[in-house]
One Martini backbone bead per residue (centre of mass of N, CA, C, O) as a GRO file, in nm:
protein
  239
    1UNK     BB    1   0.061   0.062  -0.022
    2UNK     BB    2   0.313   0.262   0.012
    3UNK     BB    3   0.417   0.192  -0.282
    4UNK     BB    4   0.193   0.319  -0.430
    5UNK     BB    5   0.230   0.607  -0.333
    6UNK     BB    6   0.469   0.667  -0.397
    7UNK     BB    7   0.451   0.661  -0.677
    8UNK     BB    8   0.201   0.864  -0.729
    9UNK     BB    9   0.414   1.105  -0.612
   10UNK     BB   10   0.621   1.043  -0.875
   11UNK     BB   11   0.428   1.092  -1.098
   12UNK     BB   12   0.354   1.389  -1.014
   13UNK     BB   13   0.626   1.496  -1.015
   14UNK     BB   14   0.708   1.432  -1.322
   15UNK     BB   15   0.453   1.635  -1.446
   16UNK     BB   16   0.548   1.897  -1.349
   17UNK     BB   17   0.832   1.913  -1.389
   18UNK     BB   18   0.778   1.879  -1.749
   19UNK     BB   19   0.590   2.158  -1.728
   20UNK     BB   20   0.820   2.334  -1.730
   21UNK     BB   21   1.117   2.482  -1.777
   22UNK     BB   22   1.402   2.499  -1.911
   23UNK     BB   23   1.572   2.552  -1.609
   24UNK     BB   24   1.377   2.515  -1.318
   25UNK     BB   25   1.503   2.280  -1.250
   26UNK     BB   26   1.698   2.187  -0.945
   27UNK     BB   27   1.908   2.052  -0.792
   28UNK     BB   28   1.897   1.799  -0.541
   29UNK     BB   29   1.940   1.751  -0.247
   30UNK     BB   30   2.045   1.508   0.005
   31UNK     BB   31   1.775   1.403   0.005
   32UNK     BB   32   1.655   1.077   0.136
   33UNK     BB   33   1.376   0.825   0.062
   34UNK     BB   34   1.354   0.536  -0.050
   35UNK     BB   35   1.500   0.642  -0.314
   36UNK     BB   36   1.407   0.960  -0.301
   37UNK     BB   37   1.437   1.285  -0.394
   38UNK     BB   38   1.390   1.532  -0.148
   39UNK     BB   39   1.340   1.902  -0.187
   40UNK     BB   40   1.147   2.150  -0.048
   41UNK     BB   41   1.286   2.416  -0.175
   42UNK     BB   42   1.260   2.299  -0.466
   43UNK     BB   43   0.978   2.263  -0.490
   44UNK     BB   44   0.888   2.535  -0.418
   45UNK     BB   45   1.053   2.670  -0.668
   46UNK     BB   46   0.875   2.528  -0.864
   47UNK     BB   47   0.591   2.612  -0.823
   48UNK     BB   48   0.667   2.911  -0.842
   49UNK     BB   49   0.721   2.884  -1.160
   50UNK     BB   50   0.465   2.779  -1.281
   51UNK     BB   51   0.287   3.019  -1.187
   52UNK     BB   52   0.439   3.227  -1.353
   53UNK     BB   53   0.417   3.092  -1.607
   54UNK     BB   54   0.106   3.070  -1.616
   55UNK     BB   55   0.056   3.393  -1.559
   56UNK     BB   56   0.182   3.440  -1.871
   57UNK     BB   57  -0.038   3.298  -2.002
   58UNK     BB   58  -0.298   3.440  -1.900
   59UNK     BB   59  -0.225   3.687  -2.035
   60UNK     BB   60  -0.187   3.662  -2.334
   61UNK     BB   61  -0.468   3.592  -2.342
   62UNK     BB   62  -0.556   3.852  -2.307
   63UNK     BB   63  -0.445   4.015  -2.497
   64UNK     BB   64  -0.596   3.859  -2.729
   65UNK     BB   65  -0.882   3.937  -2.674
   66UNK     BB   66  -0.831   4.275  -2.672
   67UNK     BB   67  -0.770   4.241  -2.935
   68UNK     BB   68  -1.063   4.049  -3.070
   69UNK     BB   69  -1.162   4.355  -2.935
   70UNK     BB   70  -1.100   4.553  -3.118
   71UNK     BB   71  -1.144   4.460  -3.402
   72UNK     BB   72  -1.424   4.431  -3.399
   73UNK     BB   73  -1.474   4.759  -3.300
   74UNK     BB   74  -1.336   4.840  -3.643
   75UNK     BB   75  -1.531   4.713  -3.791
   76UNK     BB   76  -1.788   4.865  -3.631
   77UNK     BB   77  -1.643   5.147  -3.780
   78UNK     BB   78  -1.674   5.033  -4.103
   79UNK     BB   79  -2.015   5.040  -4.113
   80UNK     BB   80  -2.254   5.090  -4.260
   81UNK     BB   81  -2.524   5.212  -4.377
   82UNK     BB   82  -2.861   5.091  -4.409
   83UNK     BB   83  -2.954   5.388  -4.429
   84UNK     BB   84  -3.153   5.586  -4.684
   85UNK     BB   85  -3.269   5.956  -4.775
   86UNK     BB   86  -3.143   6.058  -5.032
   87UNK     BB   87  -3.381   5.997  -5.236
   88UNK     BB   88  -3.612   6.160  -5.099
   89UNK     BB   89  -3.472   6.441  -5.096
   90UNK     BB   90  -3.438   6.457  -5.385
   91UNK     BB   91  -3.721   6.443  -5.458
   92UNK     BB   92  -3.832   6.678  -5.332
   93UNK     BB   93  -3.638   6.893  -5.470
   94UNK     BB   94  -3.762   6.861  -5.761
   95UNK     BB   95  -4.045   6.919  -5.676
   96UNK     BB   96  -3.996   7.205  -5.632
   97UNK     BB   97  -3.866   7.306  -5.878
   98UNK     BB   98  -4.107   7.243  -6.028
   99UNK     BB   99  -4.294   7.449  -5.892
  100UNK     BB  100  -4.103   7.690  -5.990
  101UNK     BB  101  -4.100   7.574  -6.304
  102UNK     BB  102  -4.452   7.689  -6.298
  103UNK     BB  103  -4.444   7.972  -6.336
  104UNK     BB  104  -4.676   8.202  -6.452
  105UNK     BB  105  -4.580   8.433  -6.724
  106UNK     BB  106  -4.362   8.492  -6.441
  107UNK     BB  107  -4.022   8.404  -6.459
  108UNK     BB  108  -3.746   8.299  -6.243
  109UNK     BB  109  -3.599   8.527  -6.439
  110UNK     BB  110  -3.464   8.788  -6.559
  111UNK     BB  111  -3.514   8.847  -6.844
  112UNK     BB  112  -3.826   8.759  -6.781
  113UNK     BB  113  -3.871   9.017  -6.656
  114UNK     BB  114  -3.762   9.264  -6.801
  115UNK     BB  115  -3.971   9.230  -7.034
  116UNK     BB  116  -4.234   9.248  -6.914
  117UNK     BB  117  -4.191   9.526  -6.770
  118UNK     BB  118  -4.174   9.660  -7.071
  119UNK     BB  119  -4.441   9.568  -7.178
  120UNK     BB  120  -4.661   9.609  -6.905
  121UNK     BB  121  -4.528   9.823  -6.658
  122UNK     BB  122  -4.388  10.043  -6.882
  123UNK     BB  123  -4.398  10.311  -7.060
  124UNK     BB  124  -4.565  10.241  -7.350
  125UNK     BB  125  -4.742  10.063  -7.164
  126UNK     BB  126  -4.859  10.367  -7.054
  127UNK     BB  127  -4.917  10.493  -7.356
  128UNK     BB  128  -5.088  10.403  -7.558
  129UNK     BB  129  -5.343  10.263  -7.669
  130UNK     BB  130  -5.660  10.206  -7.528
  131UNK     BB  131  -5.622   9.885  -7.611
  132UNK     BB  132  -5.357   9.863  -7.491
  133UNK     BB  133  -5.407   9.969  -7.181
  134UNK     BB  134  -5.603   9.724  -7.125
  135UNK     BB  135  -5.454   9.485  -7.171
  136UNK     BB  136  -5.253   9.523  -7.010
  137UNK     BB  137  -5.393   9.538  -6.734
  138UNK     BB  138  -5.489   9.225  -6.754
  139UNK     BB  139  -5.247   9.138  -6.764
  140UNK     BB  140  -5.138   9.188  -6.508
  141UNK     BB  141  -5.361   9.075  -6.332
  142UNK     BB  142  -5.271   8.782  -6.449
  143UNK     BB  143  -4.981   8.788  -6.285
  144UNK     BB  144  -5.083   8.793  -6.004
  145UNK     BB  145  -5.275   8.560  -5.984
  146UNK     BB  146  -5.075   8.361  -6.082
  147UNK     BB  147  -4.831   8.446  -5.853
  148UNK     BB  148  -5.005   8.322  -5.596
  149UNK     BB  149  -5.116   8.057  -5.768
  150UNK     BB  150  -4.818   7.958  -5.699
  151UNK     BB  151  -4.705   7.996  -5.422
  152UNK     BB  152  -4.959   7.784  -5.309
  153UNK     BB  153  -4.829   7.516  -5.474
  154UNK     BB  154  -4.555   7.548  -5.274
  155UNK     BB  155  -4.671   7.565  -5.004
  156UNK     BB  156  -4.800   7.248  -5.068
  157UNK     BB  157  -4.539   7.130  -5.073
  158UNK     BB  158  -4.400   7.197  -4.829
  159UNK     BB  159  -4.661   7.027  -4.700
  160UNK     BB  160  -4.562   6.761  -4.795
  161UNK     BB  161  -4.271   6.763  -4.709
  162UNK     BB  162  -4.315   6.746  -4.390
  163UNK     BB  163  -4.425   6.450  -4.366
  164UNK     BB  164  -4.155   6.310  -4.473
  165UNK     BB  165  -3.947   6.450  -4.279
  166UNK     BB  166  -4.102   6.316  -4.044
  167UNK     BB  167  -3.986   6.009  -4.150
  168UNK     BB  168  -3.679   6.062  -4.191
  169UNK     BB  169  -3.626   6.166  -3.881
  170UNK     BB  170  -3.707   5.903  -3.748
  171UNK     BB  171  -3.520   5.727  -3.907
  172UNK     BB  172  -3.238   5.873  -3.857
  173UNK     BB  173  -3.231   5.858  -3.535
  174UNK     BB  174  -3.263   5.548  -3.493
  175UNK     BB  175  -3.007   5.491  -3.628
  176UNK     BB  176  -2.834   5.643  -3.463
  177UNK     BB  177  -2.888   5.522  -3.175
  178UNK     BB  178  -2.819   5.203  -3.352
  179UNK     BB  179  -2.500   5.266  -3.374
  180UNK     BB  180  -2.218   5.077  -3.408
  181UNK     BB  181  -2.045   5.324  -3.532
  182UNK     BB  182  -1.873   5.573  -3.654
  183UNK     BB  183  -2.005   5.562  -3.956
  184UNK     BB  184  -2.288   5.544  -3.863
  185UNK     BB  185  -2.330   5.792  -3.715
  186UNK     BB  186  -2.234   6.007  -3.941
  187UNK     BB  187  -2.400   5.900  -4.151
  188UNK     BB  188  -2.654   6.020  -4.016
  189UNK     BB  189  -2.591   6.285  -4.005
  190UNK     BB  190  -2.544   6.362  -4.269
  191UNK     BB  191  -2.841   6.356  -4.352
  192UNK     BB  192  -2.968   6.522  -4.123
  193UNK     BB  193  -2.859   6.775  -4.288
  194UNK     BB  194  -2.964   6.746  -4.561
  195UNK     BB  195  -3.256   6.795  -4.439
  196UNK     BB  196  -3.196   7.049  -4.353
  197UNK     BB  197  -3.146   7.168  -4.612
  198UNK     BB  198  -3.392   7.102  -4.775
  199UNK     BB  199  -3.577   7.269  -4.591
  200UNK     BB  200  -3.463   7.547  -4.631
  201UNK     BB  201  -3.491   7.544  -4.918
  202UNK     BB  202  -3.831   7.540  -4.932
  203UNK     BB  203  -3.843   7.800  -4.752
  204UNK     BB  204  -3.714   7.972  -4.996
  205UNK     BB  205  -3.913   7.900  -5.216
  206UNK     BB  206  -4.170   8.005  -5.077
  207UNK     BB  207  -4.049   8.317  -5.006
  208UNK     BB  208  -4.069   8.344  -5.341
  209UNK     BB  209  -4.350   8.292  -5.401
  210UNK     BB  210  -4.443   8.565  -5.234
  211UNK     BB  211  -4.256   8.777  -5.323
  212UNK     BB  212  -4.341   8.778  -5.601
  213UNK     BB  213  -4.631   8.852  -5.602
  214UNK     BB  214  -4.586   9.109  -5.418
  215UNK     BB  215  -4.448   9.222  -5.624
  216UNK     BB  216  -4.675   9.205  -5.865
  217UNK     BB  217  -4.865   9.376  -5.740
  218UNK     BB  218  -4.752   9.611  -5.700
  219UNK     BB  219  -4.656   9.685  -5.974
  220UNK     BB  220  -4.961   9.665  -6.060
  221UNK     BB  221  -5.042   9.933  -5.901
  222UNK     BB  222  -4.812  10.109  -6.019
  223UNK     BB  223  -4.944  10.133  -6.286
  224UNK     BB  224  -5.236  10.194  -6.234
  225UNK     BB  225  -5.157  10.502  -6.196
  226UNK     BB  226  -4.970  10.560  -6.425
  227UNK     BB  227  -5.255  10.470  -6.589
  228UNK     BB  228  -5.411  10.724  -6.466
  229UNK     BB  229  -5.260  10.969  -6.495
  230UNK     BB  230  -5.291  10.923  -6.832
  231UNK     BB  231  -5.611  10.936  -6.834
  232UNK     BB  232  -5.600  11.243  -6.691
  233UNK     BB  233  -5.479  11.386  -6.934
  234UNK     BB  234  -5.628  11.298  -7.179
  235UNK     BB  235  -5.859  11.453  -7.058
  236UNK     BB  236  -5.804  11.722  -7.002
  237UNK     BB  237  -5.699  11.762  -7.329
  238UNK     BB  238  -6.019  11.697  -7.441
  239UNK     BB  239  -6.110  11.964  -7.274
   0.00000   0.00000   0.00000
């Protein structure tokens, strides 16, 4: 039975010291029992080289996993963003241009600007004969009522874009918040800076025409005095 223990204790022995480093194991003091040699100084420094081999061996395998999980977390910083509403801005502001370039009568151009005034609100036609003065007056009154009514087309574009805009509002703000990285919350950011550039051009188309309208009705205004005037004259001047 002791001859068990012994064989089983000098087999465990040799397990350990085989899983040591080479020159770890140092030679054995002069102490003897039964045909082994077994030195306590010795076998605690054995113990004590393993468990310091041991925890180099688990830095290791940590710093390996820190490794694993940086990469990780750089792939999801290159991860695109898997929503995107650029092209519904797009539709959004080209339906505005469209709403813009159907201005009836007088068009938001300079040139065609230009000429209608020379034509309809100012000089020879404040001096015509009464029934070019008639006409221009007509066409003059129908520039104001159409550009009212494109202002009122483009105010309704505005107002229908802004339903899409708060769809796409609420769909990029979801996406920034569950961004697995940094390009995807950019991303997201930058869409959301679009939608707002978006809003803005609307704004501004609105305002547009708008202010085109109320140019176009003082304008009519104030040719209506002076061709009152010039008919206070002509009047004046046959009796």
């Amino acid at each position: 039975m002791k001859s068990c223990l012994f064989r089983r204790a000098a087999l465990a022995g040799l397990i350990v010291i085989a899983a040591l480093p080479a020159g770890a194991v140092v030679a054995p003091a002069a102490a003897q029992v039964g045909g082994i040699v077994h030195d306590p100084r010795n076998y605690a420094q054995n113990i004590l080289t393993a468990a310091r081999t041991l925890e180099q061996i688990n830095n290791q395998i940590r710093q390996l996993q820190n490794q694993a999980t940086s990469l990780v977390n750089e792939a999801r910083n290159l991860q695109s963003l898997p929503t995107s509403t650029l092209r519904e801005l797009q539709g959004q502001v080209d339906r505005t241009r469209e709403l813009l370039g159907e201005a009836q009568r007088v068009a938001f151009d300079v040139g065609d600007i230009q000429k209608t005034f020379e034509g309809r609100y100012r000089g020879a036609a404040l001096a015509g004969p009464q029934a070019a003065m008639v006409a221009n007056a007509e066409a003059r009154w129908n520039d104001s009522v159409g550009a009212f009514q494109d202002a009122m087309k483009v105010q309704a574009g505005v107002v229908t874009n802004m339903g899409a805009a708060r769809q796409s509002i609420s769909t990029l703000v979801t996406a920034s918040q569950s961004a697995s990285g940094a390009l995807q919350a950019a991303q997201a950011g930058n869409q959301l800076l679009a939608l707002q550039s978006q809003q803005l051009g609307d704004l501004a188309a609105a305002i547009s025409a708008q202010g085109r309208a109320e140019m176009l009705d003082a304008a009519r205004a104030a040719a209506a005095e002076a061709e009152g005037r010039e008919r206070f004259r002509r009047f004046r001047k046959g009796h």
